[in-house]
Residue, then its C-alpha position, 0 to 999 in steps of 0.5 A: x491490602x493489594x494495589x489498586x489496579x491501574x484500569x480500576x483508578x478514575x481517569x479523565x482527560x480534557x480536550x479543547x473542542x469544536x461541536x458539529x451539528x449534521x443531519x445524524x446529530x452532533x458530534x465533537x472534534x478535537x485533537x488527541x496524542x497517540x499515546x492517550x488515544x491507545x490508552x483510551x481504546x486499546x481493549x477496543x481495538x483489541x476485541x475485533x473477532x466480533x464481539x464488539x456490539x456494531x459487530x454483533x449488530x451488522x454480522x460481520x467480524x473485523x480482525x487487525x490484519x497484521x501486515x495493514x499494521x505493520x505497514x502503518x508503523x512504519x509508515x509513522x515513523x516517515x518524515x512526512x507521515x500524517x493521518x488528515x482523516x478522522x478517527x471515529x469513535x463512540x462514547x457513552x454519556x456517562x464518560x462524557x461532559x461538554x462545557x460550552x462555555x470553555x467548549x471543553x470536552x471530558x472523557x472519563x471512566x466510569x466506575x460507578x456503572x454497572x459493568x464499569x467503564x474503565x479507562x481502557x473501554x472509555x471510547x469505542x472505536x467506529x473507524x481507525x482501528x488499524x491506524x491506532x494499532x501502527x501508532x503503537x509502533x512509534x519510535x522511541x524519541x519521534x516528534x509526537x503524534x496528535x490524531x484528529x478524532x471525531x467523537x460522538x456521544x450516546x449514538x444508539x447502535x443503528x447509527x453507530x452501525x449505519x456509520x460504520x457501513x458508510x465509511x467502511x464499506x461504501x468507500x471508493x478506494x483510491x486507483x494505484x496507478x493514480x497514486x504512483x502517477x502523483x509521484x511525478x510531483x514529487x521533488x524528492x526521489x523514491x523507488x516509486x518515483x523512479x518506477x514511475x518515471x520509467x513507466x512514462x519513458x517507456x509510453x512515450x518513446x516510439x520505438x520502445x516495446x510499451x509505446x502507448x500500451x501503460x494505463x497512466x492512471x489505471x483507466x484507458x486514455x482518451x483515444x488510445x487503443x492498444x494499452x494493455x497494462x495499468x501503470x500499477x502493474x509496471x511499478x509494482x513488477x519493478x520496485x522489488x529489483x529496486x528496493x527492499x523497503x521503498x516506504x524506508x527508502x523515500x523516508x531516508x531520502x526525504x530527510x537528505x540521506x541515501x539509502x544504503x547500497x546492496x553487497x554482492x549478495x543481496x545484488x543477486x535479488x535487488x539486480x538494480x538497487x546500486x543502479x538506483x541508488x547511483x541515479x542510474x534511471x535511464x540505464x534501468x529503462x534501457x535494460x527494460x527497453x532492450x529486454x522486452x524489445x527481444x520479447x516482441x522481436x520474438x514473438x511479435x504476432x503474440x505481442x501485438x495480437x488483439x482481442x481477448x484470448x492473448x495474454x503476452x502483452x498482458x497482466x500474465x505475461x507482463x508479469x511472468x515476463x518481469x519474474x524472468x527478468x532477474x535470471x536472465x539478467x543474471x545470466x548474461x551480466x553483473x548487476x549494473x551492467x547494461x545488456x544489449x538487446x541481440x544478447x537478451x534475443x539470443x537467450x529468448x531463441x532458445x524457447x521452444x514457445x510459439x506466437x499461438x501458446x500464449x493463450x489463456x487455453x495454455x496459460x490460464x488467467x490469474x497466477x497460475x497462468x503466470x507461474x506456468x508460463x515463467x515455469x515453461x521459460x526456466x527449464x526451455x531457457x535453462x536459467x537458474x530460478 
């Protein structure tokens, strides 16, 4: 006789609950082990290529992006890694029972129905695919993961569907400059908070190229009119010639360890790890004030020029001229040593570029400006990309 199948064994599960009355109907919040939530929605989470039934219903089709995946692993497996928002699923009636008296909710398939209900099809996920899929990359030995979920029982496919658009769609996503800017409360140091930190040296120095030109939190501030760039923008050019991994790297750093330093090769792309790594901030935000100094001592007309047409100043060049940085560097020291100024102009002299190219008629808007422009500064400056 073949053994039966573990999908095809009754399964239930019991969880202390609270029971929530609102508007769309009740719904039942409760507190659920990773490991027993991937058992219960793990063909759900799977079947993303539009079958799932409020997919079918809204026309629309949700696939598991990979490096969303990937990017909660590892988040999970940080010191301080939480989930405070709800996972939201839909269970039929059949695989669920309360008990207001022990306020006790069951889970459990149903093998009986036809199709059966098995244990894997128990819940149907409405929102959290993404983090029950990283949850599946929990190390071997990590304190467990308990997940708070809301679940709501026999909802009819509109108001699965209605949800479903409401948490998903209609959502305000969060600024990332706002988030890097929270870094600044952290008593811990990160790439991020390093970045950041850099960023806001850089504002607030008079004499510095970025004086008062970095959106601090990605919107223009009260009474400024010559910033140019979101302070997510900064961070995010500088953080690959810092770190490999700043998640991996603020985990350690959280849990009283130092990240590793880089050899001599890998200094060849991370140019200011070991600089980081030794506290060396201020050295990073010289380099970076004396680097893009020589940008304005060059082209000054370009770099303080208003109006639209412009692009030095901006998100283009900005980023171009950040992407420059590591062969220029590279070309006139060692990672870890500080450069002066009058070196980084001396290299810039030799571009042929003047104040009026840097224009969105010669460098269009978007990455193909931008990789134009580092292009034409590579072959006039004859560094090595």
């Amino acid at each position: 006789m073949k053994e039966q199948s573990v999908l095809d064994r009754p399964f239930s599960l019991e969880l202390p609950c609270v029971r929530v009355s609102q508007p769309i109907g009740d719904f039942y919040v409760a507190s659920i082990p990773s490991d027993q939530l991937i058992q219960i929605t793990i063909s759900d989470v799977r079947r993303m290529a539009g079958d799932r039934e409020v997919d079918t219903y809204l026309g629309i089709q949700r696939e598991v992006n990979p490096k969303r995946v990937k990017e909660i692993g590892d988040y999970v497996n940080t010191v301080d890694a939480c989930f405070p928002t709800a996972v939201i699923l839909a269970v039929k009636g059949s695989c669920a029972a309360y008990d207001e008296t022990t306020r006790t909710l069951t889970l459990k398939s149903d093998l009986e129905s036809e199709p059966p209900v098995r244990v894997h099809e128990i819940a149907h996920v409405l929102d959290g695919q993404h983090r029950i899929e990283g949850l599946k990359h929990l190390g071997a030995g990590h304190p467990s993961f308990e997940v708070n979920v809301s679940i709501f029982i026999d909802m009819d496919i509109e108001n699965q569907a209605y949800l479903f658009s409401v948490v998903n769609l209609a959502q305000t996503k969060v600024n990332r400059s706002l988030v890097y800017d929270l870094f600044d409360y952290s008593r811990s140091r990160s790439p991020q908070k390093t970045a950041h930190s850099i960023a806001v040296a850089l504002d607030r120095t008079e004499a510095s190229p970025f004086y008062q030109r970095i959106k601090r939190l990605g919107v223009a501030t009260k009474g400024r009119f010559t910033e140019t760039l979101t302070q997510a923008t900064f961070v995010e050019a500088l953080l690959p010639y810092v770190s490999p991994d700043p998640t991996k790297d603020r985990d350690l750093f959280k849990r009283g360890k130092v990240p590793e330093k880089a050899n001599a090769q890998e200094l060849r792309k991370l140019i200011f790890r070991n600089m980081f790594i030794d506290e060396l901030d201020m050295e990073i935000a010289d380099i970076l004030f004396n680097y893009f100094g020589a940008v304005r001592d060059r082209w000054p007309r370009a770099w303080d020029a208003g109006g639209d047409g412009y692009i030095l100043h901006k998100t283009n060049g900005f980023r171009a001229f950040m992407k420059l940085l590591r062969p220029a560097y590279l070309h006139l020291a060692r990672p870890g040593d500080t450069v002066g100024r009058e070196k980084f102009s001396m290299l810039l002299n030799k571009s042929s570029l003047t104040d009026d190219d840097f224009t969105t008629d010669r460098y269009k808007p978007g990455t193909s400006g931008e990789s134009a422009l580092y292009r034409d500064l590579i072959e006039q400056l004859r560094l090595v990309p």
